[in-house]
N, C-alpha and C positions, 0 to 999 in steps of 0.2 A: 641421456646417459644415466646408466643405475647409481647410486655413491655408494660409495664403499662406507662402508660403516666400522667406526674404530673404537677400543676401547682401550684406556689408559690402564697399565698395571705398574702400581705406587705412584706417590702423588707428591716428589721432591724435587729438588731444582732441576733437574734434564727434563721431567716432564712436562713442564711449564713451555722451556724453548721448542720441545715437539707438537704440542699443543698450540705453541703461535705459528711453527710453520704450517700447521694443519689448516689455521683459518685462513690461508689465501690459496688453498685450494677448494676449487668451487664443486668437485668431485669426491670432497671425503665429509664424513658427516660425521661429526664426535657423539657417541650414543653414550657410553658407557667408563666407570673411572671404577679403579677397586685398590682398594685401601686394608691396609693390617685393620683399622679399627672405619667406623661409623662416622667418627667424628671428622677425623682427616678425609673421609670421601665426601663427605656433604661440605667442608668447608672447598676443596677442590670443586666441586660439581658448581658451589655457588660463585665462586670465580670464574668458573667456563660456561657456564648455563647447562649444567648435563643433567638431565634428566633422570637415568638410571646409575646410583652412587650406591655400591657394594664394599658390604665390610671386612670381604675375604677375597684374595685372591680365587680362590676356587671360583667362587660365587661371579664372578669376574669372568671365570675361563667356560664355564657355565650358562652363561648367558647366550641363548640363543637371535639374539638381536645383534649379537656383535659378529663383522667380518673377521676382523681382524687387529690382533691388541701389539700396542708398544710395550716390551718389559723394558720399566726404569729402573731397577731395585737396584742394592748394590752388588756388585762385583761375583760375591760368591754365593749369591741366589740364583744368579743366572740360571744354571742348568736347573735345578727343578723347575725355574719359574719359567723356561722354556718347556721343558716337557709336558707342566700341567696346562698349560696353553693346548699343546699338540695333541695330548690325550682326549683335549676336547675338540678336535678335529679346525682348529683357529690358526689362518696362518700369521706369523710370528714375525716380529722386526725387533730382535733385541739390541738393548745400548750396549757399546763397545766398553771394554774388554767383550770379546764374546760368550766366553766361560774364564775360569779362574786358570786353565793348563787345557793342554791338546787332548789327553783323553777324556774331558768331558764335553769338548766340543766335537770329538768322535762320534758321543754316545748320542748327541742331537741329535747331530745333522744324519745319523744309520735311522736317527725313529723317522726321522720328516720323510725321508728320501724311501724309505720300506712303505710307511703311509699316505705316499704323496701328497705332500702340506708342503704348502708355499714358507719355507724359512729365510731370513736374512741378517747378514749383522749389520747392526744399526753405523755402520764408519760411512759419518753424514758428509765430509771431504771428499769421496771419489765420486760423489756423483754433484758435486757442484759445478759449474760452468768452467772452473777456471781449472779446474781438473781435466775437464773433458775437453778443453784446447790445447793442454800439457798433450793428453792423447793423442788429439789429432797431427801435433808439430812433430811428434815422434816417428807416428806416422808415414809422415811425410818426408821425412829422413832429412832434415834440414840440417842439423848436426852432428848429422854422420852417423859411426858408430859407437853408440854410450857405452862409457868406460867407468865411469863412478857417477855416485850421488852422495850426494853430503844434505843432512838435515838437521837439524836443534828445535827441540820444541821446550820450554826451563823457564819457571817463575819462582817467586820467592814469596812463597805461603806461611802464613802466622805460623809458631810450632803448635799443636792441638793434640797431644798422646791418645784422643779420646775419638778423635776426627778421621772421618774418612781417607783424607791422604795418608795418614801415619800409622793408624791400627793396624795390626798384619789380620788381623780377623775377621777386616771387610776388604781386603785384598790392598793394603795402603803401599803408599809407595809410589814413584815416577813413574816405573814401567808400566803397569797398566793402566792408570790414568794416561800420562801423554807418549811415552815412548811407543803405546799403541802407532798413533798418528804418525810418527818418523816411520818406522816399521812396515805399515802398510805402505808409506808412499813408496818407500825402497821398494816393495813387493810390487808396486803398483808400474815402477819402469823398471825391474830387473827379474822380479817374477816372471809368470804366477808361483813358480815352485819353491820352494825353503833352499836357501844357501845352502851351499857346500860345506863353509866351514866358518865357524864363529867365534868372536874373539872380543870379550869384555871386562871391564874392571866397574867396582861402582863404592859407592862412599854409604857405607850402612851407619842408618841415626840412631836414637835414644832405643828406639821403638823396634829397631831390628830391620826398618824396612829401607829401601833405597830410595835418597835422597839426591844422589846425582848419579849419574852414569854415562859411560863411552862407551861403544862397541862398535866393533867393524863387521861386517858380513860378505864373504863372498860368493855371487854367484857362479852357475857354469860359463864358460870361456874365461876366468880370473875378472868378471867384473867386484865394484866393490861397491858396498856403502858404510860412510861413514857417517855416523849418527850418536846423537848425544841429549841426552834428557832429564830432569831436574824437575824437585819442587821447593827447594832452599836455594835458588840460585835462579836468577834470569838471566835471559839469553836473546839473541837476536830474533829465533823464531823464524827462519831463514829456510828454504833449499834449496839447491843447483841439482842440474844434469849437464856432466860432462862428455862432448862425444869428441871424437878426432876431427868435426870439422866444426864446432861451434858448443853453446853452451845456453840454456834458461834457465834462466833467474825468477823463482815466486818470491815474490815480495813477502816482507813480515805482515802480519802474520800469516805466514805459507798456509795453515788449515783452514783458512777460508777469506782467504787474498782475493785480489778482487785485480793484481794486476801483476802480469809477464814482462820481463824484460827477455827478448830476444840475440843474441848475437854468432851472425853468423862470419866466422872469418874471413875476410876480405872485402865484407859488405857492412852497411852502415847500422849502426844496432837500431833496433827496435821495441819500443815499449808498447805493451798491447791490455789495452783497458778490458776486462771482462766482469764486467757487474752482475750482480746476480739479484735476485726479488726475494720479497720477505725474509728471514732470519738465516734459509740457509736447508733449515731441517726439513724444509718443504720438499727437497728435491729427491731424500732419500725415501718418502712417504709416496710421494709419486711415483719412484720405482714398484713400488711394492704394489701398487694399485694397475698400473699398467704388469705387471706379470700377471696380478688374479687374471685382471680381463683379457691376458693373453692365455694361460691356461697354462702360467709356467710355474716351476715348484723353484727356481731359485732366479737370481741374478745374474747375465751375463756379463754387466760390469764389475762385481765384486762375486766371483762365485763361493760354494760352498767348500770345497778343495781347497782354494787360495785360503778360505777364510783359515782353516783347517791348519794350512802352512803357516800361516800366520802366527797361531799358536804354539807350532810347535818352534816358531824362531824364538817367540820370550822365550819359552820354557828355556833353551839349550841359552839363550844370555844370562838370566840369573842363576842357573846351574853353579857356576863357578864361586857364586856368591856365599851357594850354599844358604841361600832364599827359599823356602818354604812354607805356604801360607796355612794354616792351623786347620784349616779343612782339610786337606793334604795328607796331614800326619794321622 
């Protein structure tokens, strides 16, 4: 079988963890890394043994040796640093947030889809194992029919005015850092499509950004989720699916648990082990490589629509906050 051949774009702490889920797949081949400067790609390169270390993203997107690149940047690089990907005909796995608000995740996903180029968001949770058993028990209609979801994803991070969770000018803040992860999962059993109607409150820090936050979403037929996320405040790290004949439980931490509790009412509950191999980030990488070699331009488990919805569900949460990030204005 051919490998896929990958190229890192920025070389900061997410790429590290994509990078080790990469090395247990025997099918992806790490060619290439591209760095703001020379220095940061050769010191990357020399941690992962990569060969070709470029000092510019372009130079990156450029490379005609590479299949296909991870965008690691931050938050509101995304959409160019997707795009310049795309204009060089590279399909694309960017890290989650997918862009910083829904119209720029619009403007992607119309260039990938007009050029047909494999695009994806990098939310490494729905394709892990214990995700994909949430699926199949759903499936299966074992709990009937689901009625809510509740999730928390909330830690309690040094205060840093200069740092990525708190600047508003790399998009800081809970919500897209982790309220991402609550978000999709709701999407992921009440979706694909954007709730009906939405309803949040959240606790804005020094920095203007949000630091903790609740919101309810309902979907159609009045399902709901409640959900709640934090980066000055830990939390259980929990979610349920509630249906009319039973209920599952992901264990903390829900984004990449490794174990279900089942109960279905009037039967005995059920705890169900689902481990998963290497770090996690393997599995999203693996999608992206079985669509090349199926000939497909997105995701059927995470598609490009959902992702779409997804966006426009923050956007309409921090509305009320009257949240807006500096690229924005």
């Amino acid at each position: 079988m051919n490998k896929i051949r990958w190229g890192i774009l920025g070389a900061g702490r997410i790429a590290n963890e994509f990078v080790t889920g990469l090395s247990v797949l025997p099918d992806a081949e790490l060619v290439a890394v591209g760095s703001r400067t020379q220095a940061n790609a050769d010191a990357f390169g020399d941690k992962y043994h990569i060969s070709r270390r470029h000092a510019s993203y372009e130079a990156l997107a450029n490379d005609p040796d590479v299949d296909a690149i991870y965008v690691a940047t931050p938050h509101p690089m995304h959409k160019d640093n997707i795009l310049l990907c795309l204009q060089h005909g590279k399909a694309v796995i960017c890290e989650k947030p997918f862009t910083i608000n829904a119209a720029e995740a619009t403007e992607v996903v119309n260039y990938a889809r007009e050029h047909k180029l494999y695009l994806l968001e990098a939310m490494w949770t729905r394709f892990l194992p214990v995700m994909v058993k949430v699926r199949e028990l759903l499936a299966q209609g074992l709990i009937g029919e689901v009625r809510m979801v509740s999730a928390d994803f909330g830690f309690r991070a040094g205060f840093n005015p200069a740092g990525r969770l708190f600047a508003p000018e790399l998009g800081g803040g809970a919500l897209l850092d982790v309220g991402i992860y609550v978000t999709s999962f709701a999407s992921m059993v009440l979706g694909p499509k954007a709730p009906v109607r939405v309803a949040s409150l959240a606790q804005l820090g020094e920095t203007g950004v949000d630091e903790q936050s609740a919101y309810v979403l309902e979907y159609e037929r009045g399902t709901l989720a409640v959900l709640s996320t934090a980066v000055r405040t830990a939390t259980a790290n929990e979610a349920s699916i509630l249906g009319t004949d039973g209920r599952i439980k992901v264990h903390s931490p829900f984004y990449r648990s490794t174990r279900i509790t089942l109960n279905v009412y009037g039967k005995e509950e059920q705890v169900i082990d689902v481990p998963f191999e290497g770090n996690g980030f393997n599995y999203e990488a693996a999608e992206v490589m079985r669509g090349l070699r199926e000939g497909r331009t997105e995701s059927d488990t995470l598609t490009l629509d959902e992702t779409v919805a997804i966006m426009q569900t923050l956007d309409r949460v921090r509305e009320p906050w009257g949240l807006k990030y500096p690229s924005e204005k």
